[in-house]
C-alpha positions as CSV (number, residue, x, y, z in Angstrom):
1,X,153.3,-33.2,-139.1
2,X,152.1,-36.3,-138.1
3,X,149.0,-36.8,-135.7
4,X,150.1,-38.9,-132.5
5,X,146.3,-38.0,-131.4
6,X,144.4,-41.3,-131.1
7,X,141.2,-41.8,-132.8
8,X,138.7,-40.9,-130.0
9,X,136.0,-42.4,-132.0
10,X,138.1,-45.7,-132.4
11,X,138.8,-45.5,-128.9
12,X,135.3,-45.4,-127.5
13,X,134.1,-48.2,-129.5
14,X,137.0,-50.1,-128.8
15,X,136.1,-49.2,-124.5
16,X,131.9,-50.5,-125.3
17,X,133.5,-53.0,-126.9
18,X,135.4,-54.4,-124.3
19,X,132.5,-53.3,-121.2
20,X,130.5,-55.8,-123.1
21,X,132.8,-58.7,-122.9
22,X,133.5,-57.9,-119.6
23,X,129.6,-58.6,-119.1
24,X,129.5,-61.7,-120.6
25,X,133.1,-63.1,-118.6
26,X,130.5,-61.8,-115.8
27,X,128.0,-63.6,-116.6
28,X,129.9,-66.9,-117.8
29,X,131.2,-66.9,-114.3
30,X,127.3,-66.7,-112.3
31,X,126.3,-69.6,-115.0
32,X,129.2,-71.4,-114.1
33,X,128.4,-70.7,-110.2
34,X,124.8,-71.3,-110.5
35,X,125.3,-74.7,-112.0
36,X,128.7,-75.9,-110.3
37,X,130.0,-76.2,-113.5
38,X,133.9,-75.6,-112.9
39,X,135.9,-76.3,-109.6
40,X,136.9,-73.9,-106.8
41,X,139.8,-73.4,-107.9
42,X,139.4,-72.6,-111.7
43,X,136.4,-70.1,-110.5
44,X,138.2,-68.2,-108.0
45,X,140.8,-67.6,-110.7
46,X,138.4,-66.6,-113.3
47,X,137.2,-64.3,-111.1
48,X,140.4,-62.6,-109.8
49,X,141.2,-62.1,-113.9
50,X,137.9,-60.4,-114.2
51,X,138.4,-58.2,-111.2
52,X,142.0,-57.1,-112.6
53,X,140.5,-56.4,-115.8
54,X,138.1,-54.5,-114.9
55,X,140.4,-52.5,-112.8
56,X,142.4,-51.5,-116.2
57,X,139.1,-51.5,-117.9
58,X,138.2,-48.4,-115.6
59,X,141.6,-46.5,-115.9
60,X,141.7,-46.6,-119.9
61,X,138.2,-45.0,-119.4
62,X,139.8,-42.9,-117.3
63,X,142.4,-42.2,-119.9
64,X,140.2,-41.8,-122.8
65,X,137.9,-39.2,-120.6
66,X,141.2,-36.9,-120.4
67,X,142.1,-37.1,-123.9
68,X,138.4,-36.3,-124.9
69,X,138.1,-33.5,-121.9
70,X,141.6,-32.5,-120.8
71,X,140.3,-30.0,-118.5
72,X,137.4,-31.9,-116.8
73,X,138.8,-32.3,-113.2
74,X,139.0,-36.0,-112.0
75,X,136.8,-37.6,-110.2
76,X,135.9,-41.0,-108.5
77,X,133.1,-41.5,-111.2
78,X,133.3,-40.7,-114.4
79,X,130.3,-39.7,-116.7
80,X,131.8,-41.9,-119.2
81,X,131.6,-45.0,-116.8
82,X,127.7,-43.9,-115.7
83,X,126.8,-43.9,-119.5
84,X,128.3,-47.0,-120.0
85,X,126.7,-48.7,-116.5
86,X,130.2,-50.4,-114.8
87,X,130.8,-47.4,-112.3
């Protein structure tokens, strides 16, 4: 039989992973405020793509929280996003 259960391990580095490039889009984009470095335009774009993915951010952690605790009733903040600091 062949396991179609993801690596949960793989998964959650994969999730720090990409919580820690989201802080430094985040931060790329205050430097960039700070020292009027990019146009208007260009920021308000930057930021939009780091709002959207952040949104998806949050549901695969979401995601990954029910596949490691199928059980564990939803709620509007997971433990998973507290450890990790982005809730």
């Amino acid at each position: 039989m062949i396991n179609t259960k993801p690596d949960v391990d793989y998964l959650l580095e994969l999730v720090i992973g990409v919580e820690a490039g989201l802080d430094n889009i985040g931060s790329i984009i205050s430097d960039a405020e700070k020292n009027h470095e990019t146009d208007d335009e260009n920021l308000e774009m930057l930021k939009s793509m780091l709002v959207q993915v952040e949104v998806e951010f949050k549901q695969a952690v979401d995601k990954l929280e029910q596949i490691v605790d199928p059980d564990k009733p939803k709620d509007n903040t997971s433990s998973l996003c507290k450890i990790l600091q982005i809730a």
